[in-house]
N, C-alpha and C positions, 0 to 999 in steps of 0.2 A: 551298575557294577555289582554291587550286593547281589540282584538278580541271577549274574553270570555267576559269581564266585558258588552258589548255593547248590548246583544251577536247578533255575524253575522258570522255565517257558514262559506260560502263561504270566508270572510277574512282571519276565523281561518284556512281553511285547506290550503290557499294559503300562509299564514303563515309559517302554520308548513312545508310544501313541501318545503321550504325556507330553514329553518333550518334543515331539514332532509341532501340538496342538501349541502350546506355549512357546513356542518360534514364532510360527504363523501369523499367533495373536500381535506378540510383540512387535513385529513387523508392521502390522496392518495399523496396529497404535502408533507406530511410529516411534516408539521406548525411546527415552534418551538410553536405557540400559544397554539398548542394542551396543551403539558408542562405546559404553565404558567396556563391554565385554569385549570390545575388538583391541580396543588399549592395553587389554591385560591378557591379550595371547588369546582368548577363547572366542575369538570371531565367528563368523557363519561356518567357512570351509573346516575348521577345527572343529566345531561343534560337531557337525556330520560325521566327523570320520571317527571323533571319537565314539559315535555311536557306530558307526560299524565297525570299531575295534575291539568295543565291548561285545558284539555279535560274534566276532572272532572268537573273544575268552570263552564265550557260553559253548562255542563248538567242541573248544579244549576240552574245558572242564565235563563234557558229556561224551568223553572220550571219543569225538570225531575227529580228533586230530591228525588221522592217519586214513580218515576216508574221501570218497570224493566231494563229498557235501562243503567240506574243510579248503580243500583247495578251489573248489568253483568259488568263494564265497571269495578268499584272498585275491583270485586271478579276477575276479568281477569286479571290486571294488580299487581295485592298483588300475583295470583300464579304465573305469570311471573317472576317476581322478588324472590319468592320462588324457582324455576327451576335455579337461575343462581348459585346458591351455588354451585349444584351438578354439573352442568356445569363448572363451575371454577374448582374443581375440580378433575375432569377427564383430561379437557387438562391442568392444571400444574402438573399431575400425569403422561401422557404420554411425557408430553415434558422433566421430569426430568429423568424417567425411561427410554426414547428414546436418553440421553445424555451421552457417553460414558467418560470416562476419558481422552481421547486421541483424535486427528481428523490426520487423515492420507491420503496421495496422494503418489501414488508406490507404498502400504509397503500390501504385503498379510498377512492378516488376516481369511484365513477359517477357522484358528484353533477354530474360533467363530462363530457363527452363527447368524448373526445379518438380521432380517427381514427387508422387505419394510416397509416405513415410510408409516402412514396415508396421507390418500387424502391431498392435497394444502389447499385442500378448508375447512378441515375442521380444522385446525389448526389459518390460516394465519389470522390475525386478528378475533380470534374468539369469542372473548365477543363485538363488534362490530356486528357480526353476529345476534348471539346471541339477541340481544337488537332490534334488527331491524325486529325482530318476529312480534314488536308491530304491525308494518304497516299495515296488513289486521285487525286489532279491531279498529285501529285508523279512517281508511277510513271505516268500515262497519258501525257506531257509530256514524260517522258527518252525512251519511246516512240515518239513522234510525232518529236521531234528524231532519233532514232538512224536512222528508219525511213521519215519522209518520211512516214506514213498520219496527216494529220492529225488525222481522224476519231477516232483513239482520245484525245488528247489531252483532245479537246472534252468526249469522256464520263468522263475521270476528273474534268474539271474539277465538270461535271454531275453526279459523283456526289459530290462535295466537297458542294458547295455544299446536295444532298439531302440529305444526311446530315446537316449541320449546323442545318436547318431541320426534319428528323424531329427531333433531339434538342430544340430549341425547343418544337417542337408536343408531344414528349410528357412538359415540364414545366408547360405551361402549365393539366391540368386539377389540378394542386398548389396553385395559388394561388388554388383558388376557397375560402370562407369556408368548408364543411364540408367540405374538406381540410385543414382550419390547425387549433391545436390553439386553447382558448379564448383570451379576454386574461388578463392575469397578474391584475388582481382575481378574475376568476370560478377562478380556481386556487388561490387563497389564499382564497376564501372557503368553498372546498369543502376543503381542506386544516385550515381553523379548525373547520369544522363537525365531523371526522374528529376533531380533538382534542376535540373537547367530549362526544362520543360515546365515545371511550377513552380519555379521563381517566388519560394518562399520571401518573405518580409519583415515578419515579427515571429521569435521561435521561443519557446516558453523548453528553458534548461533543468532539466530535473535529473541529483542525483542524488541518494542515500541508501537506506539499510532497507529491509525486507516489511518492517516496521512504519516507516516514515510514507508509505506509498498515499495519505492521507492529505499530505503536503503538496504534493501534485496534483491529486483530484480536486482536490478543491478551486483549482483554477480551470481546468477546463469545460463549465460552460462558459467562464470569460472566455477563453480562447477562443471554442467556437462561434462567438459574438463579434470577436476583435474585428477592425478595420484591417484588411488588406489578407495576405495567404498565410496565416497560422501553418507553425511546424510547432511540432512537440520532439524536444530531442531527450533520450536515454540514456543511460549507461549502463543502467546492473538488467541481465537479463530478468532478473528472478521476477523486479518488479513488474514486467510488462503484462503478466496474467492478473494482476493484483489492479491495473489499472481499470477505472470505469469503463465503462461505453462513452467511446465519442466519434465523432464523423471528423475531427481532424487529424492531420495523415500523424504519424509517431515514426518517430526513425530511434531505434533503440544501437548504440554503438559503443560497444562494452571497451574496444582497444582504441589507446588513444591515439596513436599513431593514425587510425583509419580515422577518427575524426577531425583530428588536425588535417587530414587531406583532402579531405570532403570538400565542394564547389559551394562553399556559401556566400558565394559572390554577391547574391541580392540580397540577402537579410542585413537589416538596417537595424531593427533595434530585438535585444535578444534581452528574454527577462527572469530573475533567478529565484526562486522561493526557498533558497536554503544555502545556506553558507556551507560549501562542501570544498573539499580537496581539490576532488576532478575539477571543481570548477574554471580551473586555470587553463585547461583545454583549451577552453572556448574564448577566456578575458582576453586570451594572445592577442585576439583576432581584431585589429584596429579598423577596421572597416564597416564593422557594426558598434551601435551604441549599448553599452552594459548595465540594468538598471535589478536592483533590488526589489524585490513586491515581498518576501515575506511569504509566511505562511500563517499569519493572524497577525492582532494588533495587542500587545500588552504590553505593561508597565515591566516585565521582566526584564535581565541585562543582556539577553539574547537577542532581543529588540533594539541594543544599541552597541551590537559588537563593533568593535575598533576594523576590524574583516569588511564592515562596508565600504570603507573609503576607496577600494579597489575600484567601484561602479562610478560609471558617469553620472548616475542620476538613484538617488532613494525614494521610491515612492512610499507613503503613508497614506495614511488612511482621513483623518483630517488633520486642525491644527497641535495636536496634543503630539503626533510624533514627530513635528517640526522641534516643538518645544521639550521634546524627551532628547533627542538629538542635540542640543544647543546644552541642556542643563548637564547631559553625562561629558561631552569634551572629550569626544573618541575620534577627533577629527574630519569628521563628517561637516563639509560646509552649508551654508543654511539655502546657496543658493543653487545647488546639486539636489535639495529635498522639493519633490513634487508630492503635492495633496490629490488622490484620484478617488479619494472614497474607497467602498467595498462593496464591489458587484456583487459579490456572491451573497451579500444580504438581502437581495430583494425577495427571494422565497418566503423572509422573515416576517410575520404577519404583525401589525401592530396592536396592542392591547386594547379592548373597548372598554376598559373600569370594572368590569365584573368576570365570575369565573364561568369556565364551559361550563363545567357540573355543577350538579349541586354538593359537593363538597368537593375545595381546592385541590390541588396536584402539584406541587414542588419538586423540581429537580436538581439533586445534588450532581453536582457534575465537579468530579474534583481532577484537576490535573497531577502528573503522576511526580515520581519522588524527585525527576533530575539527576544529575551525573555527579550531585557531593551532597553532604549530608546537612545542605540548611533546612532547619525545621522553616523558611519560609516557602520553601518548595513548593507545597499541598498543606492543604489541610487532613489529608486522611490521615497520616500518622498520629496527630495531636489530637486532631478533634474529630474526625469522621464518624466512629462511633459514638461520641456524643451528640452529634449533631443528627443522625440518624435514629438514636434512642430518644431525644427530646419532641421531633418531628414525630412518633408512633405513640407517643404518651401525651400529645398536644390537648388540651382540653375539646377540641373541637376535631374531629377525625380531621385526617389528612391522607390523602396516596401520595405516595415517593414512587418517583420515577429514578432511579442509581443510574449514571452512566459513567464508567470508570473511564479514564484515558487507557488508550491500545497501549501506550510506553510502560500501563501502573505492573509494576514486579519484576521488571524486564533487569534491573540493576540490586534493588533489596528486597532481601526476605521479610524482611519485616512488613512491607509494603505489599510485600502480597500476599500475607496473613493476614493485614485488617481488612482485605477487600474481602476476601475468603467469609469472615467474620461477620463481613455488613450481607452481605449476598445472604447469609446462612441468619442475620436476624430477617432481612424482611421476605423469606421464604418460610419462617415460621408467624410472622406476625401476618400473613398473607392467609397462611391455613389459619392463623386461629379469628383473623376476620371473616373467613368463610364460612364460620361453623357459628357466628351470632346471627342470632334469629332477623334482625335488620336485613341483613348484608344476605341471607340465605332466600330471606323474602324476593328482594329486589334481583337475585341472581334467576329465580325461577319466571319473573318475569322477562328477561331479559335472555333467557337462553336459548329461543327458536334465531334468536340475532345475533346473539355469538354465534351460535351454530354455524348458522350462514356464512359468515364473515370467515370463520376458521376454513371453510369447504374454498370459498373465495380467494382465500390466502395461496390457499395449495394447488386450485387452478390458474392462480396469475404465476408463480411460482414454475411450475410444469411448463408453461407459458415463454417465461424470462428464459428459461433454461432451454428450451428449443432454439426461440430467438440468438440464444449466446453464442450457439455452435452451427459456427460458419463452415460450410462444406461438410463433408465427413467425418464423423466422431473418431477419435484416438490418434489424430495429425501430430505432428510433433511443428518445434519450433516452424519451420524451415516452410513447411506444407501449410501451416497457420498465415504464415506472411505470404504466401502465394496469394490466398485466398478470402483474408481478410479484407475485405474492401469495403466503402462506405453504402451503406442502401439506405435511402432517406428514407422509403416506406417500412422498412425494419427498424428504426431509427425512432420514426415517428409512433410506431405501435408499440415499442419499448418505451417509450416516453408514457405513454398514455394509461400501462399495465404498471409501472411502476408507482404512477400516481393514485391508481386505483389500490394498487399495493398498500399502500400506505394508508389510505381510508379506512381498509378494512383490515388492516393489524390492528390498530386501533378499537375497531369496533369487536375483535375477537376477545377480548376481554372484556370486564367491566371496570367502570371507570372506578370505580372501590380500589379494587387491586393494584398492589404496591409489584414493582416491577422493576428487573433488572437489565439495561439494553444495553447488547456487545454486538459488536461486528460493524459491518458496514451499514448495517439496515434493521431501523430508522434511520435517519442520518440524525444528526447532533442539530438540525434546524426543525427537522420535524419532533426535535422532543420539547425544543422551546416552544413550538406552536400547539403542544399540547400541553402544557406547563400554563400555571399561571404566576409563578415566581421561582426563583432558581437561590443554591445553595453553592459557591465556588468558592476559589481562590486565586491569585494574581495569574493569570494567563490569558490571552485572546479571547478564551470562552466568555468571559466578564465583558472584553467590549463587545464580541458582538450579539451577545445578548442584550444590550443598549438598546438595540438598534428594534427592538418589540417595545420600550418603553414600562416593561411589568417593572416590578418591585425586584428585589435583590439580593442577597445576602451578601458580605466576601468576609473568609477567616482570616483575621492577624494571627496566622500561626506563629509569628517569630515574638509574638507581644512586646511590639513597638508600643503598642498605644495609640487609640483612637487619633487623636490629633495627628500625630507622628506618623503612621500609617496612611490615611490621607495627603499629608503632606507628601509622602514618598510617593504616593501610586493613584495615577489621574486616574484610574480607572474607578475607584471605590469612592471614592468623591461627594457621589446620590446615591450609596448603598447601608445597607444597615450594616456594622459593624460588631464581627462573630468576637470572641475570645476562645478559646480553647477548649470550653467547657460549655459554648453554645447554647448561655443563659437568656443571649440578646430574641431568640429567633420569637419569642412571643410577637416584636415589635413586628418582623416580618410580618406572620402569621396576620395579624391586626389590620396592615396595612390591605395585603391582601382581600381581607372580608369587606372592609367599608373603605371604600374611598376618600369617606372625611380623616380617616384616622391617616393615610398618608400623606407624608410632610414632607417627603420625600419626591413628589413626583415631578414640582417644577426643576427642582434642580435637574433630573433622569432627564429633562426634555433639552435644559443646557447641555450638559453634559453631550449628549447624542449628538447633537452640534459639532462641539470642541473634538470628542475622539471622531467621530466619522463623517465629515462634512456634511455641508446643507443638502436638503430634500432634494432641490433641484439648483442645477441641472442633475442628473441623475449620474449614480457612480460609473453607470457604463459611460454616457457622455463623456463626463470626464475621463475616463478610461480612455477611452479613445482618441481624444483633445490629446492626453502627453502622449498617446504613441506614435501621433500625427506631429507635434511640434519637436519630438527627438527624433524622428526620422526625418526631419526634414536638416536637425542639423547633421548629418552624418552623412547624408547626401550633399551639404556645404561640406563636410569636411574631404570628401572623398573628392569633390570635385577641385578644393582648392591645394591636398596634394597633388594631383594629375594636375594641375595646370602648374605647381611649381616645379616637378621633376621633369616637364616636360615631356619628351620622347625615352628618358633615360629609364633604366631597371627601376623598376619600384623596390624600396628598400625595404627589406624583410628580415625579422629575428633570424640567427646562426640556425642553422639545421642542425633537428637531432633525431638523429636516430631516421634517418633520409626522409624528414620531413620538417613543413615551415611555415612560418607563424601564421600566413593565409594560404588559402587554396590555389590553383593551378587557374581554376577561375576566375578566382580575385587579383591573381597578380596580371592576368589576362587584359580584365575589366581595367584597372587601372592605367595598364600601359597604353591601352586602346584608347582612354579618356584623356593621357596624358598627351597623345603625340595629335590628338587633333582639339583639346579644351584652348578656349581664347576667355581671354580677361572678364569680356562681357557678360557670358556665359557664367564663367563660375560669380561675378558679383550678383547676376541675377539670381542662382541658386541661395546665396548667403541671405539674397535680401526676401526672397522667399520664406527661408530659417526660421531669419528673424518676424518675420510677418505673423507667422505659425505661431509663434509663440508667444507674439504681444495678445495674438485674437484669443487665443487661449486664455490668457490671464484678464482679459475683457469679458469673455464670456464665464468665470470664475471657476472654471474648469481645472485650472492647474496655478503653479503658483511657481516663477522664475525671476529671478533676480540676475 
């Protein structure tokens, strides 16, 4: 505005080139500021015009008010702004038309025919696009005003205005009907058809935040192990890109109405890693059995919500969450609680009594603040940076390995200032280990093998990321579910590059260097098998770090008091005991070096026992044993309502909202079961049940009362 008021050209266009660039950026950053500037009136389309309003004033104030330069400029940017209507919508026309009901990964779908999505380009930010037509009037204009040739003026306006009218014309052949994907019935009816054909069994329920997709990954190499036809079912779409690679099918179903009508006539036992709302969707459904797995094992009160009682069956991990269950009195009964172990720990490599390197590796792994403000939350608030500062000053070098939880900041500032804090001490304590003559020695040694390993990294990298993208780059949901389908030989080569991955992250560094790990990768198993003892707080991470046997740290941030602390939390049991001030970690540290100095390890070997069951049979065994002994009673129970209702309606919750507590195929299956099941039949199912789950508890598999 200054610019115009003055008027000086070359200001104004240096100006706005300013604020053109500074959009751009903040877009591409992703600005939370974007957000607040739309809150306060000054959004995208605003921001534009007021820059070609101030292009207006500079016309004034260079007294072209009265020439044509003046009026091309007003009549160019009034139909520009007329063009975005119909622009607007067209792409919210194809993007709601291009939105199926469903998003799916495995699950075939030809019985529909769903086309290739629109270009990247012409969707991906496209009123952003759109607005930025201006730029050739904007520069033709400061031109013609600097320069007196009016003539170019007219053709930036002219190419405005083409250009906005090319992006029109080349969405318009999008919204012809075999451009769009089908309507949300013909999706759902070829999605029910798909279930009736694979006769899912056991379905692993997964819903939450954008956040939590951690929760769910973590069980599906169980699922793709499980006995019988794994489904993985969804809710929030966002998380379905967020999810790992897995070869079993995913049925993502955002509306609940579409999933209460779904045919899940065959799934028998359906399993839930998280206490959520949407959950009740699916509990309706009396014809499968409803069991808890959890998303870790700790001594926290999350691990004993009063919200379980809703399931048929809790599963834990060993005897410790039988007895966490019984001591909290959240009405959970003891003989609803099945022990299955924890699959996903076999990656976890056991301890041989000494370190990889020659100097140890500790990993502080602190869980994040929680949703209220108990200091027993985490340790990072209270002691993190001391525990961090003590471990770098330790008389005998140490590398720290930091892995913060994905949750840590998401709810306190304060919390995600002292992560900020630790990041920012062992990036300095990192360079200035790099600069003593020891540590510079051994790095010149070692650096044709980092080398390597970093070049390694970025070829397996290059590698994944081909692998990742199924069909054609820029597909959108709809096109993605087409073509997402299982290939064991991609499956298998992703498996094999991943594991390679992981060698040579490792090896890109040296094992000196203190290091910060975020994201998905490494995973949180591969940092304990790099670790020779770890540094937490009460959460899952603590039990299954057990399950390696190393040494341990855990902070009483709330300062119960060693005994007291203990006594509250099975998990700390065989661990060294922090205080706030993280005076104890020498004992760590000790244990670590010499194996006579820890006193610690037999209890570590009980313990591992008590939280995560015996070695063998093995967690998947067991795993397997209760999915096999609950489904067999649900299979009794299904057969012994069909045998009592006989031929009559199967009885089903009130309809809401034109849909019911089972599927169209479940009330099917039943009435089918009911009008030809005889007495014999369903006692032999019962006594099968029961059979199931004496053998189970014979083979120590599972644990029913």
């Amino acid at each position: 505005m200054l610019a115009a008021l003055l008027p000086h050209v070359w200001l104004f266009a240096a100006a706005a080139a300013v604020t053109y660039a500074a959009d751009g950026y903040l877009h591409q950053r992703g600005s939370y500021l974007i957000n607040r500037l739309g809150k306060v009136r000054a959004g995208l389309s605003i921001r534009f015009l007021l820059r070609q309003l101030m292009l207006v004033l500079l016309l004034a104030r260079m007294n072209l008010a009265e020439e044509p330069p003046f009026y091309t400029a007003v009549a160019c940017f009034l139909l520009l702004y007329g063009l975005q209507a119909p622009h607007g919508a067209l792409t919210t026309l194809i993007r709601l038309r291009r939105t199926m009901p469903v998003v799916t990964r495995n699950v075939d779908l030809n019985a529909v025919r769903i086309p290739d999505a629109p270009p990247d380009a012409l969707l991906d930010r496209s009123a952003e696009k759109m607005l930025h037509c201006d730029i050739p009037a904007m520069a033709g204009l400061l031109i013609a005003a600097r320069t007196g040739q009016d003539g170019i003026g007219y053709a930036g306006a002219a190419l405005t205005l083409l250009l906005a009218l090319a992006y029109l014309a080349a969405l318009v052949p999008y919204v012809r009907p075999g451009r769009l994907v089908p309507p949300a019935p013909a999706v759902l009816k070829a999605v029910d058809t798909w279930l009736r054909e694979y006769q899912p069994t056991v379905v692993l329920y997964f819903s939450g935040s954008n956040e939590s997709a951690y929760q769910g990954n973590m069980w599906l190499d169980t699922m793709a192990r499980v006995e019988g036809r794994p489904l993985i079912i969804m809710r929030e779409r966002g998380l379905v890109p967020q999810l790992a690679e897995t070869s079993v099918p995913v049925l993502c179903v955002p509306a609940g109405t579409h999933l209460m009508n779904l045919d899940l006539s065959t799934v028998r036992v359906c399993l839930y890693p998280a206490n959520v709302g949407k959950n009740i969707h699916i509990l309706r459904v009396p014809t499968m059995k409803h069991v808890f797995i959890g998303h870790g094992d700790s001594d926290k009160l999350a691990s004993v919500n009063p919200y379980s009682k809703v399931y048929d069956e809790v599963w834990t991990a060993g005897r410790a969450g039988r007895d966490r269950y019984a001591l909290a009195d959240v009405g959970v009964r003891d003989e609803d609680i099945v022990e299955v172990g924890r699959p996903q720990l076999e990656p976890v490599e056991s301890w041989t009594g000494s370190v990889r390197n020659p100097i140890p590796t500790v990993l502080y792994a602190p869980t994040w603040e929680g949703w209220d403000d108990n200091p027993g939350n985490t340790s990072l608030l209270l002691a993190g940076e001391n525990i961090v500062r003590r471990l770098l000053a330790a008389a005998d070098p140490v590398r720290i390995i930091y892995k913060p939880h994905p949750f840590t900041g998401i709810r306190s500032g304060r919390a995600k200032a002292v992560d900020g804090r630790i990041r920012a001490m062992l990036g300095k304590a990192a360079a200035e280990r790099a600069a003593e003559p020891r540590w510079v020695e051994e790095a010149e040694r070692t650096a044709a093998d980092r080398s390597a390993a970093k070049a390694e990294v970025v070829r397996i990298n290059a590698r994944l990321t081909e692998l990742a993208v199924v069909g054609r780059s820029g597909g959108d949901e709809a096109e993605e579910s087409r073509v997402s389908l299982a290939d064991p030989a991609r499956e298998a080569e992703a498996e094999q590059l991943r594991a390679a991955w992981n060698d040579a992250y490792w090896r890109s560094f040296g094992w000196w260097e203190h290091r910060t790990v975020t994201g998905t990768q490494p995973k949180l198993y591969d940092c304990f098998n790099e670790s020779d003892a770890m540094v937490s707080d009460i959460s899952s991470v603590v039990s299954d770090f057990i399950a390696s046997g190393k040494p341990y740290a855990v902070t009483d941030s709330a300062a119960l008091g060693a005994e007291e602390f203990k006594r509250q939390n099975t998990a700390v049991r065989a661990a060294v005991i922090l205080s706030n001030s993280a005076e104890e970690l020498d004992e760590l540290l000790a244990a670590v070096a010499d194996p006579a100095a820890d006193a610690l390890a037999g209890a570590r070997r009980e313990l591992k026992t008590y939280l995560l069951g015996p070695d063998e049979p093995t967690s998947m065994e067991q795993f397997n044993a209760a999915v096999r002994a609950l489904a067999a009673k649900a299979e009794a129970r299904n057969a012994g309502v069909a045998q009592r209702i006989g031929d009559q309606a199967v009885a089903v919750p009130d309809r809401e909202a034109g849909t019911s507590g089972v599927g169209t195929g479940e009330a099917e299956a039943l009435a089918e079961a009911g009008a030809t099941a005889d007495p014999d039949a369903v006692a032999a199912l019962e006594g099968e049940a029961a059979a199931a789950v004496e053998s189970a508890v014979a083979e120590g598999t599972t644990t029913a009362h």
